[in-house]
N, C-alpha and C positions, 0 to 999 in steps of 0.2 A: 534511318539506314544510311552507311556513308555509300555513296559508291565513288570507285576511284579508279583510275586509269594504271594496268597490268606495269604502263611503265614506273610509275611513282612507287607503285610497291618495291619494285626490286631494288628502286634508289634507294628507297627507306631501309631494306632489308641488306643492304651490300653496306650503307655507311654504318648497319649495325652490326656487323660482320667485319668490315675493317677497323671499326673502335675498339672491337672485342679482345680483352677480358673488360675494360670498359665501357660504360652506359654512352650508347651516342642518344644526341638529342638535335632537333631541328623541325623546323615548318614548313608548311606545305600550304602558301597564300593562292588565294583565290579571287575573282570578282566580288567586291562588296554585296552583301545580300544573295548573294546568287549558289551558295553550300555543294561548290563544285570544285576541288583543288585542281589547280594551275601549275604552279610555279613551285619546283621545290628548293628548299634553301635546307642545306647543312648546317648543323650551326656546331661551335665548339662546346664540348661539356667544360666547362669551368672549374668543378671541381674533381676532373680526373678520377674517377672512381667507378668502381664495378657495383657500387650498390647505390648512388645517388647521382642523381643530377640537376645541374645549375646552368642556365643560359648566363653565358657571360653580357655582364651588365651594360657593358657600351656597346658590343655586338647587336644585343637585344636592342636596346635606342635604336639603332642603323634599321636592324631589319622592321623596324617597327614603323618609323617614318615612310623608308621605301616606299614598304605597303601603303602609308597612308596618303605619297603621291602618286600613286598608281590606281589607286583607289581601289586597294583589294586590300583583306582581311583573313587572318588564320583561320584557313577551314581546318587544319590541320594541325594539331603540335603531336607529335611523336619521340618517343625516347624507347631505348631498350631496357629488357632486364635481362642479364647474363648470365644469373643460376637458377631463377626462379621463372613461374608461368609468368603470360603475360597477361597481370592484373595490376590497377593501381596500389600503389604501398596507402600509409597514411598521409606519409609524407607529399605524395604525389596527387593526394586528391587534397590536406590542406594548402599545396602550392595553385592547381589549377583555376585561373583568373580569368579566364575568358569563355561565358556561359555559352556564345553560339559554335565553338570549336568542337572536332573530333577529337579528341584525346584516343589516340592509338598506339598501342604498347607492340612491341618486336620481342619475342624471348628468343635467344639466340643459347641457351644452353644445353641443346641437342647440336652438336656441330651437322650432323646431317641434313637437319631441317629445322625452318624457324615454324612459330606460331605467331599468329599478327591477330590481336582483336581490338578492337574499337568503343569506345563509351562516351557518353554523356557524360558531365561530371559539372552538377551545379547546386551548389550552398551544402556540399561534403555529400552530397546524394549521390552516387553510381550508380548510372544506366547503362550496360551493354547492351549495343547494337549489332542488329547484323550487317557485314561487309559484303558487297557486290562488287567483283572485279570484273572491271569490262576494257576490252584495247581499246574505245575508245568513245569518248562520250554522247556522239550524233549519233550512234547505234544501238546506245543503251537505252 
């Protein structure tokens, strides 16, 4: 189960609503070991497009070290899809590289409301999970 803090959502859910008709992408690091997002980071879709997305390659190095002197780790990678539910493509489960992440998808193809779900995604296996949103984590 992910559970994650009302405010991270809406960040997730507004940077995928201002990318839009483009896929936004970015992560949501957290305390190493600890499967609790923190900190969120936008990141740039690389290849500009409404049906894929690519973490820009030096971007990704930066935000990746960051984490790694802070000593936290992607609890989170999210991207959107913009016509379609939100499910992995193939695409998106043969890119998925990091086994203890949430992989969490935003469809933004209802402009009145998103749908946000969450999965597992390890050795091309897809597991959905269920989401618990709470304001904030000492209460959950």
């Amino acid at each position: 189960m992910l559970v994650i803090r009302a405010d991270l959502v809406e960040a997730m859910v507004a940077h995928a609503r201002a990318d839009h008709p483009d896929e936004a992408c970015g992560v949501i690091a957290g305390p190493e070991g600890s499967d609790r997002p923190e900190r969120f980071i936008a990141m740039v879709n690389a290849e500009r497009s409404p049906t894929f997305y690519r973490f820009d390659s030096g971007e990704q190095l930066k935000v990746w070290r960051e984490m790694d002197a802070a000593d936290e780790e992607p609890v989170v990678i999210y991207h959107s899809h913009t016509a379609t539910e939100a499910y992995p493509s193939r695409t998106d489960i043969s890119y998925a590289s990091e086994p203890n992440a949430h992989y969490v998808l935003v469809s933004t193809r209802d402009p009145e409301q998103h749908e946000l779900r969450s999965y597992r995604i390890l050795d091309g296996e897809v597991t959905e999970e269920p989401v618990r949103i709470v304001d904030d984590y000492e209460t959950a």
